[in-house]
C-alpha positions in Angstrom: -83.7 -63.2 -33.2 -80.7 -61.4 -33.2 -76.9 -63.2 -31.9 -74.3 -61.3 -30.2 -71.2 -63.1 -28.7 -70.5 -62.8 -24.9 -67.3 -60.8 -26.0 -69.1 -58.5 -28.2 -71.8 -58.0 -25.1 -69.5 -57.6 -22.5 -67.1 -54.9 -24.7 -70.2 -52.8 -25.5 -70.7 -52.3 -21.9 -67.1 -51.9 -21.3 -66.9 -49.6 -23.9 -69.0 -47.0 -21.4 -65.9 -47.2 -19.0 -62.9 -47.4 -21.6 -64.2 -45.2 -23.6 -64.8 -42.0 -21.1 -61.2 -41.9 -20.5 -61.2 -42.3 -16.4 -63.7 -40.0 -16.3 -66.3 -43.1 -14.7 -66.6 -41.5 -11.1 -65.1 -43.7 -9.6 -66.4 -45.2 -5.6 -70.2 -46.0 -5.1 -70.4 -46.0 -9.2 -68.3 -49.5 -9.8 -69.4 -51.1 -6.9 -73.6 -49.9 -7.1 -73.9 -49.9 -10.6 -70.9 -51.0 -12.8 -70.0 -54.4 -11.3 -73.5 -55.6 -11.0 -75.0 -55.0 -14.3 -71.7 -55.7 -16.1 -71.8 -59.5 -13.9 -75.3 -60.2 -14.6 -74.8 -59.6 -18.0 -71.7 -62.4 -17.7 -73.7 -64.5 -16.0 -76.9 -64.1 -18.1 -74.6 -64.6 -21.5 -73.2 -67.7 -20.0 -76.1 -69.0 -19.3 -78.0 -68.4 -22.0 -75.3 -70.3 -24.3 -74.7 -73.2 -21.9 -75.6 -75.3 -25.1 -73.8 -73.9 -27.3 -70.0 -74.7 -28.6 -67.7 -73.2 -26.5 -65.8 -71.6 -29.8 -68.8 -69.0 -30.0 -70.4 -68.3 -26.6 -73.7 -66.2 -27.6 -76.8 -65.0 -26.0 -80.0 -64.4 -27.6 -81.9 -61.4 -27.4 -85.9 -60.9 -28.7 -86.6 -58.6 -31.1 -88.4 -56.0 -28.9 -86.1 -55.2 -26.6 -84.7 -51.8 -27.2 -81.2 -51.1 -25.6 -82.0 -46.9 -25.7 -84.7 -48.2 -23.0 -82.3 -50.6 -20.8 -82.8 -49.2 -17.1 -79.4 -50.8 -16.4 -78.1 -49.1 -19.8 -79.4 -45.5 -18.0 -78.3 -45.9 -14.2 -74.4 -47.0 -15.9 -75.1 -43.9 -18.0 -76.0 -42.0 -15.0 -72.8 -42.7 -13.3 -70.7 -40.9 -15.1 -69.9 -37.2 -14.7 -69.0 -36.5 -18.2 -71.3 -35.7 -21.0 -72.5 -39.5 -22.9 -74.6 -40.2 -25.5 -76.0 -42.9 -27.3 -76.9 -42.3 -31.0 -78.4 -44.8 -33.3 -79.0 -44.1 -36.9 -77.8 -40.6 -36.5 -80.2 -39.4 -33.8 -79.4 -39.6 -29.9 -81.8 -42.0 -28.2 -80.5 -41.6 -24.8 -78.4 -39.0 -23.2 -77.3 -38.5 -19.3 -77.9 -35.8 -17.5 -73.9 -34.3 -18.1 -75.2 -34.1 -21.6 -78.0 -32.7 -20.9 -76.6 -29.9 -19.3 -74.5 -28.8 -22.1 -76.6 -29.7 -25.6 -80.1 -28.9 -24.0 -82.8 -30.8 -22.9 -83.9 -30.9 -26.8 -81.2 -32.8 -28.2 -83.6 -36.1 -27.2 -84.3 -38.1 -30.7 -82.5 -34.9 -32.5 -80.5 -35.8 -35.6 -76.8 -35.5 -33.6 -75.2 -33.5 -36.4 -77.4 -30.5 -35.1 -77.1 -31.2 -31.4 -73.0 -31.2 -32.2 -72.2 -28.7 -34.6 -68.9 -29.4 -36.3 -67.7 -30.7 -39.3 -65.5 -33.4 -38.5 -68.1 -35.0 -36.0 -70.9 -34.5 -38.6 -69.4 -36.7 -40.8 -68.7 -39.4 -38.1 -71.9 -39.5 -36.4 -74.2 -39.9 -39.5 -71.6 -42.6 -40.9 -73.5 -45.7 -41.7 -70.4 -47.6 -42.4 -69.5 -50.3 -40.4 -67.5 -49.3 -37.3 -64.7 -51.7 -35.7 -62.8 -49.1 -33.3 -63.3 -46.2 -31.6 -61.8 -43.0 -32.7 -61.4 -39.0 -31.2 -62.4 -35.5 -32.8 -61.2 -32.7 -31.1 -63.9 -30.2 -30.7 -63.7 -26.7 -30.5 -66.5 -23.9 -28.8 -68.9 -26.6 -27.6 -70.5 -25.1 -24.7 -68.5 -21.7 -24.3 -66.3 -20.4 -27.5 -63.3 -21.2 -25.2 -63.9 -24.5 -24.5 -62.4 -27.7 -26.3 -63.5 -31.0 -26.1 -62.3 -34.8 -27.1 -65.6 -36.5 -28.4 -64.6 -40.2 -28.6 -67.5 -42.3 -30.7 -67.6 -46.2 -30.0 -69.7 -49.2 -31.7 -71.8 -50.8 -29.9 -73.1 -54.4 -30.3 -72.2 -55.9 -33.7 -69.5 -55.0 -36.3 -72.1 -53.1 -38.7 -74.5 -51.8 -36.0 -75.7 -48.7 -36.1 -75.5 -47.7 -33.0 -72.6 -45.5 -31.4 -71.9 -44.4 -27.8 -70.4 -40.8 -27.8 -68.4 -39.5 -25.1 -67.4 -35.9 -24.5 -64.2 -35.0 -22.2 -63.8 -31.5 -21.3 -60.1 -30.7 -22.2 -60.1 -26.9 -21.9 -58.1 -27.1 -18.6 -55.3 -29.4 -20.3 -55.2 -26.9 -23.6 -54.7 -23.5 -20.9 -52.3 -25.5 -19.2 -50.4 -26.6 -22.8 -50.5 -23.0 -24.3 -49.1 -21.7 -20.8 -46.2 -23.5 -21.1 -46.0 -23.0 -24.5 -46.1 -19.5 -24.4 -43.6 -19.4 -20.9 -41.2 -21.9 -23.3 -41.0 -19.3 -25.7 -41.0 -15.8 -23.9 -38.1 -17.1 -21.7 -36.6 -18.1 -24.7 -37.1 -14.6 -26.1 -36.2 -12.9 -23.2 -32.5 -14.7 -22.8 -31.8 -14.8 -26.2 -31.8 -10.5 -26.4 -29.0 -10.2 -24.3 -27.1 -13.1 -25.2 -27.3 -11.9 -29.0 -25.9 -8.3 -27.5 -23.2 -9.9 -25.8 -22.4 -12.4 -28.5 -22.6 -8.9 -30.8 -20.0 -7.2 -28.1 -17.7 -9.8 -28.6 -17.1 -10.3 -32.2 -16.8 -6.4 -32.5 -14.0 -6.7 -29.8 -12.5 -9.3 -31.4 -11.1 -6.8 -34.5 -8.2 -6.0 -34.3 -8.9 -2.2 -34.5 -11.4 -1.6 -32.3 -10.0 -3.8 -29.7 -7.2 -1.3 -29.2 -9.3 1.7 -28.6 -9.6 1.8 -24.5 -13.1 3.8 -24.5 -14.6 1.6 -26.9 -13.5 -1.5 -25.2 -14.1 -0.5 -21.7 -17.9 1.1 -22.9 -18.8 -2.6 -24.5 -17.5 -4.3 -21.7 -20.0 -2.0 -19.6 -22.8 -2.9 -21.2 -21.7 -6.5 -21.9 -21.6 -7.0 -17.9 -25.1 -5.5 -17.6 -26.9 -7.9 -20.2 -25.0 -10.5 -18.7 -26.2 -9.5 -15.1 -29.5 -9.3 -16.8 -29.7 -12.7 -18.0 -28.4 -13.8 -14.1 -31.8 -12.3 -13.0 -34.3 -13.6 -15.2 -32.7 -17.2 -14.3 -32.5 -16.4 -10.8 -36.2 -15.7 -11.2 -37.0 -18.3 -13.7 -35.7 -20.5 -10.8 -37.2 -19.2 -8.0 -40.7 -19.4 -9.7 -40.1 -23.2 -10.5 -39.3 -23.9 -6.6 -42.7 -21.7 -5.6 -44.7 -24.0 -7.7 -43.1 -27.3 -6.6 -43.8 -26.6 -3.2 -47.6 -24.9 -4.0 -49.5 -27.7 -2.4 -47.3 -27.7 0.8 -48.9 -24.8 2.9 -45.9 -22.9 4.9 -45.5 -23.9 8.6 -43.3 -21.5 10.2 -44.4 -19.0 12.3 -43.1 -15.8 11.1 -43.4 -12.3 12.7 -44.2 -9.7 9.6 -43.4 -7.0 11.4 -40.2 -7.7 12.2 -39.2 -8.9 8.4 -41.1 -5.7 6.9 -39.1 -3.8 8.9 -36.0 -5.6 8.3 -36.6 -5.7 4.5 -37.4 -1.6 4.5 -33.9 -1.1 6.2 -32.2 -2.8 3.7 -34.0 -1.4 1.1 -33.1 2.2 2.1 -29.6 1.3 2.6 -29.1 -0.1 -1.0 -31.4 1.6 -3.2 -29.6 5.8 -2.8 -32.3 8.7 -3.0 -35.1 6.0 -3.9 -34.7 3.9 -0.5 -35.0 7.1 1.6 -38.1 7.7 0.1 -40.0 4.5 1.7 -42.4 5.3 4.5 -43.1 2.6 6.9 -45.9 2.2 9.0 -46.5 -1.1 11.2 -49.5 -1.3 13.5 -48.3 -2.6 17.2 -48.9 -5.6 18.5 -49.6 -7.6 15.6 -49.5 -11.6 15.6 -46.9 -13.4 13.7 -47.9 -14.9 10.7 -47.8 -18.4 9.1 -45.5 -18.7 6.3 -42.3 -19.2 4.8 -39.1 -16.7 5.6 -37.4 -16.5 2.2 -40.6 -16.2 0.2 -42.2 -13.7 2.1 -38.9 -11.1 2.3 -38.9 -12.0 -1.7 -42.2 -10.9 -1.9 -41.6 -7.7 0.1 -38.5 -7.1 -2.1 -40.7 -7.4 -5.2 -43.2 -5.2 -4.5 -41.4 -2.4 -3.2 -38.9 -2.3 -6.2 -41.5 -2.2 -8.2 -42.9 0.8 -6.2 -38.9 2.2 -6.5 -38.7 1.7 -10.3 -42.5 3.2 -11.5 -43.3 5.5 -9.3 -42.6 9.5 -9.4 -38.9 10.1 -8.3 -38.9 11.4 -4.9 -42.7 10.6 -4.5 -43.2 8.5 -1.2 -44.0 4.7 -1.4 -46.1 3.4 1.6 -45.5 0.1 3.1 -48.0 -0.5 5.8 -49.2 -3.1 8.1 -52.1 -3.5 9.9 -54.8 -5.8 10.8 -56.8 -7.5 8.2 -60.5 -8.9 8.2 -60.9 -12.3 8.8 -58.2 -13.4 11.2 -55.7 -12.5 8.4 -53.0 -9.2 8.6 -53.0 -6.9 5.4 -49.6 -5.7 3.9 -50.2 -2.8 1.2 -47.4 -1.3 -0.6 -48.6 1.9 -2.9 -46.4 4.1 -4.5 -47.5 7.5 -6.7 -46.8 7.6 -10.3 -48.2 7.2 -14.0 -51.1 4.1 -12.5 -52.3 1.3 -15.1 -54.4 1.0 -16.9 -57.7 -1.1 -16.1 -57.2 -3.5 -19.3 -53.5 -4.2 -18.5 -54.9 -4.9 -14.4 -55.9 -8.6 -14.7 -52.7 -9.5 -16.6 -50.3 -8.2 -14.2 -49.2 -11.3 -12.8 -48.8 -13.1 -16.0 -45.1 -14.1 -17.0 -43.4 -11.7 -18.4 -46.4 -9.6 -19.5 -45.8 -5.9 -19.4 -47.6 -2.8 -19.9 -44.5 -1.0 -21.3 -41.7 -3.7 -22.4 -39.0 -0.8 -24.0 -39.2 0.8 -19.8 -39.8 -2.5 -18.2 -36.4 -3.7 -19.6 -34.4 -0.6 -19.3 -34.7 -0.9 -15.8 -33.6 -4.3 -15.5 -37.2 -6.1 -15.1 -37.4 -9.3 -16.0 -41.9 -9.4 -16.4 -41.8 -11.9 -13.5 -41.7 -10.2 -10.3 -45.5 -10.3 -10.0 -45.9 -13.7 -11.3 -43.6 -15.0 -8.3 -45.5 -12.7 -6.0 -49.2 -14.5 -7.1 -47.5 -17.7 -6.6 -45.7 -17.3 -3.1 -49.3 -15.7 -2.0 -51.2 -18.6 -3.1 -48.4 -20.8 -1.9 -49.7 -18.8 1.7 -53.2 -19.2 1.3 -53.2 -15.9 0.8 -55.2 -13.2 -0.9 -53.5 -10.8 -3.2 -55.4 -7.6 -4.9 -54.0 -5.0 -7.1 -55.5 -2.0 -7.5 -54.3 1.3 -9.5 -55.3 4.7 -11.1 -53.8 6.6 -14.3 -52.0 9.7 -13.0 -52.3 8.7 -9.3 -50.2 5.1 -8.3 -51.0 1.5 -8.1 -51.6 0.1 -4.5 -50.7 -3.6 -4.1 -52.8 -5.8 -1.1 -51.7 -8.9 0.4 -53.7 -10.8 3.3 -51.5 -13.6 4.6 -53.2 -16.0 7.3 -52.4 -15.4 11.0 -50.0 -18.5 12.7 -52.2 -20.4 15.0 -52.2 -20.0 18.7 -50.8 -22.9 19.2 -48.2 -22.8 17.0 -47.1 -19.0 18.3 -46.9 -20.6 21.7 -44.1 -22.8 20.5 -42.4 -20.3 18.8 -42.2 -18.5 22.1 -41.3 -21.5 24.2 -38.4 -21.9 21.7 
């Protein structure tokens, strides 16, 4: 008969719950079927060795019984959402139903180097050499080509055995969110080190003692020191206005705001500061409209956004339309369009990336900083909000928002106040 220590029986059911990484669901699955089986198996090792010296606390299990065919084994299995395997001698014996779902329904007494084709887990699952500790592959295009995955393989029972218990986490979220903020890290490095090269450029020049008596010379690089300067103030500026958006992204606004009055308040301004281009905004605002839930300062930098974008792409002296009506669904629809060159339909789902632009050299020239549509997509989202952009080549780009309607109750108050 075969000896295993209470410690060594108790860790190999542990192992199911350390080893998924707090994936275990938690609730109804530690108190139904975690905490019963893992205390009767206490209370079964205990006493089992009640005779035995306390130094070595063992239980005894006959030959026959098969730990791939353990009910308990299969409902602690069971309870847990993420892909988990068990694998003895190189072939996967049991396999929940999360497993299922992504290997196949065939992968059932398959050698495990075909079910998971990789290299590095290969080698590790058809290891016969004695296992003491768990350890992690990191698996790439199991599933989808983008996904990744951290298999972690346990032992289970005995130093030596050949079983393992394979557990698959699905990390593809985590790696989109790393390489985001990998790739922000380094475009905003890019984008404020440009200027501050110019103006670092600028200066030595000015510094010799020639040129820095020639008046034109000096007062040109001083020019166009100030405006890489005053670039660099606007990406911050919009570097830090994106960061506040998505702190505050899972607080939904709760002022009630009337859009009508702040489009049209927004529009005036506009016109006033913005020459021959301001004059050539067209506003139309359907009567009557209810006021909308959301937040002020966001919602005029929205508005700001997307009808200097409007100013700076479309035709000179072309018209760019800001309208507002009522939208389906309880919700009012602001559209700004504008007539110009369009986008096109490849560069469409990347628009409200950071700092992605379909032409960089004209983007820049005109003092865009590649996040205006970014902080857009987050101050709609922040609105519970829809946002939709569509566009043609040769004919404009029309931007949608929807923005959610202020409750009654809450427009009552506004009014009492």
């Amino acid at each position: 008969m075969n000896r295993l220590s209470l410690a060594q029986i108790t860790w190999s059911l542990a192992v199911l719950l350390v080893a998924t990484g707090g994936a275990l669901a938690m609730g109804a699955a530690i108190h139904h079927i975690v905490l019963p089986i893992l205390a009767g198996v206490v209370i079964l090792a205990i006493a089992a060795n009640a005779d035995m010296p306390a130094t070595e606390p063992t239980i005894m299990l006959e030959e026959s019984v098969d730990i791939a065919d353990d009910p308990a084994l299969t409902a602690m299995m069971e309870g847990i959402d993420d892909p988990l395997m068990l694998i003895e001698k190189g072939r996967i014996v049991r396999a929940n139903r999360a497993a299922l779902r992504l290997l196949g329904a065939h992968v059932l007494n398959e050698d495990a180097r075909i079910a998971i084709r990789h290299p590095a887990a290969a080698e590790r699952l058809s290891s016969t050499a004695p296992m003491a500790e768990p350890v992690s592959i990191e698996l790439v295009g199991l599933g989808t080509r983008e996904q990744r995955w951290q298999m972690r393989i346990a032992p289970v029972g005995e130093v030596g055995a050949m079983r393992r218990m394979v557990h698959l986490s699905d990390r593809s979220g985590a790696y989109a969110a790393e390489k985001m903020r990998v790739d922000f890290v380094a475009n905003a490095s890019h984008e404020l080190r440009t200027p501050l090269a110019g103006i670092l450029g600028f200066i030595e020049t000015l510094t010799d003692p020639e040129l820095g008596r020639d008046e034109e010379t000096r007062l040109r690089f001083l020019k166009i020191m100030d405006g890489e300067a005053r670039r660099m103030q606007r990406l911050v500026d919009d570097l830090m206005s994106l960061s506040r958006i998505e702190a505050e992204k899972y607080r939904a606004p709760d002022s009630v705001i009337d859009l009508s009055e702040l489009v049209a308040e927004v529009v005036s301004v506009f016109r006033s500061s913005h020459g021959d281009r301001g004059r050539d905004v067209v506003m139309e605002i359907a009567p009557s409209l209810p006021p909308v839930q959301g937040d002020r300062a966001q919602l005029s930098q929205l508005l700001h956004n997307l009808i200097g974008n409007s100013a700076k792409y479309g035709r000179p002296g072309s018209p760019i339309q800001v309208r507002v009506e009522d939208g389906p669904g309880g919700m009012t629809r602001l559209m700004v369009a504008d007539e110009g060159e369009g986008i096109g339909p490849d560069h469409l789902p990347r628009l409200t990336e950071r700092f992605y632009r379909v032409d960089s050299g004209r983007s820049r020239a005109m003092g865009g900083t590649g996040l205006g549509l970014a902080i857009v997509k987050h101050i709609v989202e922040r609105h519970r909000g829809r946002l939709d952009i569509t566009s043609m080549l040769g004919k404009g780009t029309t931007i949608t928002v929807l923005l959610p309607r202020a409750s009654a109750a809450a427009s009552t108050e506004k009014a009492d106040a």
